[in-house]
Legacy VTK file of the C-alpha trace (Angstrom):
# vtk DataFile Version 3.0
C-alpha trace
ASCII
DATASET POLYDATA
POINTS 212 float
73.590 24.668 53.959
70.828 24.432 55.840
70.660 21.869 57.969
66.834 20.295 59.586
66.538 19.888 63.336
63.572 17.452 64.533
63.057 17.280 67.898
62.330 13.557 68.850
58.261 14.408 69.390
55.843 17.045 68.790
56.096 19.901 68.820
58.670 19.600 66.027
61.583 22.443 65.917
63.396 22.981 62.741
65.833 25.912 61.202
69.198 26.179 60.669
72.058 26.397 62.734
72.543 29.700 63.871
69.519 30.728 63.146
66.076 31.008 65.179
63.832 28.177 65.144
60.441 27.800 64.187
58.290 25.606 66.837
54.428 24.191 65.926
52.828 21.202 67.121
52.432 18.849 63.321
51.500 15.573 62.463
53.291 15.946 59.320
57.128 15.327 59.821
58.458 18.708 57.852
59.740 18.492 54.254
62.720 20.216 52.826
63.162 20.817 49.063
66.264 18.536 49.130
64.112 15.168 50.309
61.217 16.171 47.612
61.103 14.445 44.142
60.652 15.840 40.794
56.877 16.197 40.882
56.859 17.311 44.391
59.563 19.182 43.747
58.276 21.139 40.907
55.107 22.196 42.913
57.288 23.458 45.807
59.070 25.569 43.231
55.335 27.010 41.933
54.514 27.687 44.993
57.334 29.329 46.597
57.813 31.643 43.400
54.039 33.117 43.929
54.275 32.913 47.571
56.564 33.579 50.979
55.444 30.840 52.614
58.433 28.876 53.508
59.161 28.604 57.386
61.106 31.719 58.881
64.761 30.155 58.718
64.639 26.752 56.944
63.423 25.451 53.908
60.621 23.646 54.319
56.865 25.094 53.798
54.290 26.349 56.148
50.622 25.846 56.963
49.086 23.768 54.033
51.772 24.205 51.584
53.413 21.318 53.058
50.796 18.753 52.783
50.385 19.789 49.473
53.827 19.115 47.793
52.774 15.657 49.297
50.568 14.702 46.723
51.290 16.681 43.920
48.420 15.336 41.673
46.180 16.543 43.683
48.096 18.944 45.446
48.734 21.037 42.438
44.742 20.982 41.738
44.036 22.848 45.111
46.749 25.208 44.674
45.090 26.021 41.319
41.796 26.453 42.806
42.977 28.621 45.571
44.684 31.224 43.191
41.108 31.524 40.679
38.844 31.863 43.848
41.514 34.564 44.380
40.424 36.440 41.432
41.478 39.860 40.493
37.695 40.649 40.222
37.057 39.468 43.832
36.765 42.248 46.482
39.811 41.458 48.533
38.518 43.348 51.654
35.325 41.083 51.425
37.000 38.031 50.678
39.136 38.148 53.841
36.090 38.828 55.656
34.980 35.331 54.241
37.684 33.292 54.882
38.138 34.612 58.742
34.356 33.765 59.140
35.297 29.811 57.686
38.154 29.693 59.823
36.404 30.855 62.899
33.489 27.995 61.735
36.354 25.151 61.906
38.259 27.279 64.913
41.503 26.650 62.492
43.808 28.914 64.360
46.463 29.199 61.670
43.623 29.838 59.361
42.082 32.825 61.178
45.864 34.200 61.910
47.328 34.206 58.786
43.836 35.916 57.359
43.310 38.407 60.384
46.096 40.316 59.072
45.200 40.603 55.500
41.362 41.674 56.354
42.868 44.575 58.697
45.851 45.191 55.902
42.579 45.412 53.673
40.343 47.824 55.870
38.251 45.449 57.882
37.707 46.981 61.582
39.675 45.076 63.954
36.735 44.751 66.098
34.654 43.135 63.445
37.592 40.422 63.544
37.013 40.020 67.136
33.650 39.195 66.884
33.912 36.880 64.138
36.623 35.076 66.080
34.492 34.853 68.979
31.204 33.622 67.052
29.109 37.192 67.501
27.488 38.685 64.721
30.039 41.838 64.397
28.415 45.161 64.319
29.265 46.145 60.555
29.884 50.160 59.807
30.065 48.751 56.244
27.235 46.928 55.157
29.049 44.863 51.826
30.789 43.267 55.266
27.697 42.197 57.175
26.162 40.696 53.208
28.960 38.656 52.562
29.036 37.698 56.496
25.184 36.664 56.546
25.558 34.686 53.688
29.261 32.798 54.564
28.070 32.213 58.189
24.430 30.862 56.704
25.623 28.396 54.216
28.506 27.410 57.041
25.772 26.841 60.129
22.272 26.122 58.185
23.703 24.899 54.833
21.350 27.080 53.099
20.861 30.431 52.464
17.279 32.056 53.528
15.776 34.300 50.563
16.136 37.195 51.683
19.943 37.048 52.705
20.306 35.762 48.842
18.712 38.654 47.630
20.869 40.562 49.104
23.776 39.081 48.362
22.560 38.718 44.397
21.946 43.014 44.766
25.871 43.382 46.093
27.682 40.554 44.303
25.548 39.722 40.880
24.686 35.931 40.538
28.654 34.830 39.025
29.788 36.983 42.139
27.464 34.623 45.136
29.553 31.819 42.508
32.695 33.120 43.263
32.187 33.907 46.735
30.643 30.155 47.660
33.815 29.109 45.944
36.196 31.260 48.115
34.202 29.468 51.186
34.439 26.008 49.791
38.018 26.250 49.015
39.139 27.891 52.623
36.573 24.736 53.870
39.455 22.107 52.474
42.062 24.292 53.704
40.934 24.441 56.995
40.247 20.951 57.481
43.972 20.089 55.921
45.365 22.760 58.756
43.047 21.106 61.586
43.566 17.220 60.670
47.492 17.566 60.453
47.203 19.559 63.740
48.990 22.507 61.897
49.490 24.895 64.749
51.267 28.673 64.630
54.308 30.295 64.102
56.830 30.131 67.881
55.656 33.405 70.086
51.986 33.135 68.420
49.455 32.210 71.214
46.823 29.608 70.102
43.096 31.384 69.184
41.465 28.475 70.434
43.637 26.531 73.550
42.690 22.559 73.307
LINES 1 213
212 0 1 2 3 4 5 6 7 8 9 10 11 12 13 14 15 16 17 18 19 20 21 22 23 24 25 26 27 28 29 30 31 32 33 34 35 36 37 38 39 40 41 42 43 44 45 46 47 48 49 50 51 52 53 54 55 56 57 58 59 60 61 62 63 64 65 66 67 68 69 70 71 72 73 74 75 76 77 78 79 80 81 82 83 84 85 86 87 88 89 90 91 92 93 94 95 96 97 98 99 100 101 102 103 104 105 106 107 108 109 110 111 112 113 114 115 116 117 118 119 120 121 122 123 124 125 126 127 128 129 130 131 132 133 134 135 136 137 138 139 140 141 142 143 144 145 146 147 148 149 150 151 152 153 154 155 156 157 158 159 160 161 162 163 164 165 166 167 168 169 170 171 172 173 174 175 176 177 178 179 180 181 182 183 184 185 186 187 188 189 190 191 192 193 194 195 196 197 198 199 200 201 202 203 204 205 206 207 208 209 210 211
């Protein structure tokens, strides 16, 4: 049986015995299945069948997961949300490139990490990652990247869009597709802020994007 190790203050450690630990600096003290109840208990279980997001070694979730079994009521709302903005119809490749541009906005470090790999996984150039997580404007060989970048990084640092960013991203997306896309940015919005106000750092071994 697993059994949860807490060290006395942050950073917390937990894993089981024999096993290597998993170190982040939390606010939240770590959950396991065992100390849920039913509701909270039932979302852990939706989650965790859709998703390998439990800790490396224990059993108790990772980045927002865990704040979400919290609350089930709304926690199973957001967890909804996240899986439709998700869509099959989405461009995955583009998508990523959204969501590292929002986490790079709120500097969310586990945010950008855990998306980084995806966007390369899905054929975005490293080095347009780099520039994203440094604030540049990346230099885009493909230009459905720099679109979808214009118009995540406009809404994110003007709150609008300028006209003719729009029309471009009307010509590459359709109107339900600039829908779909502001809700991928709203959505990773919440999640960052969840990862940033718990202090939700990364994995042991994984060095910070942004140092305090």
């Amino acid at each position: 049986m697993c059994r949860v190790v807490l060290a006395p203050r942050s950073p917390r450690t937990w894993g089981c015995e024999g096993s290597a630990t998993f170190t982040a600096m939390t606010r939240l003290n770590p959950l396991t299945r065992a100390e849920l109840s039913d509701d909270q208990g039932a979302l852990w279980d939706d989650i965790t069948r859709i998703r390998d997001v439990k800790t490396p070694g224990s059993d108790v979730l990772m980045g927002p997961y865990d704040a979400f079994v919290r609350v089930p009521d709304v926690g199973r709302h957001v967890w909804s949300f996240g899986a439709h903005v998700r869509h099959p119809e989405n461009n995955p490749r583009l998508i990523e490139v959204a969501i590292c541009t929002v986490g790079s906005h709120w500097r969310s470090d586990f945010e950008y990490w855990a998306h980084a790999k995806k966007a390369i996984q899905h054929g975005v150039d490293p080095a347009v990652l780099d520039a994203i997580r440094d604030g540049r404007t990346p230099t885009f060989d493909m230009d459905d990247e720099r679109v979808v970048h214009a118009v995540t990084t406009q809404l994110l640092d003007q709150k609008r869009v300028d006209d003719a960013t729009y029309a471009e991203g009307v010509a590459l997306l359709g109107e339900n597709g600039m829908i779909r896309l502001c809700a991928v940015v709203g959505y990773y919005c919440s999640i960052s802020m969840i990862l940033n106000l718990f202090e939700i750092e990364l994995p042991v071994g994984e060095e910070p994007i942004w140092p305090k």
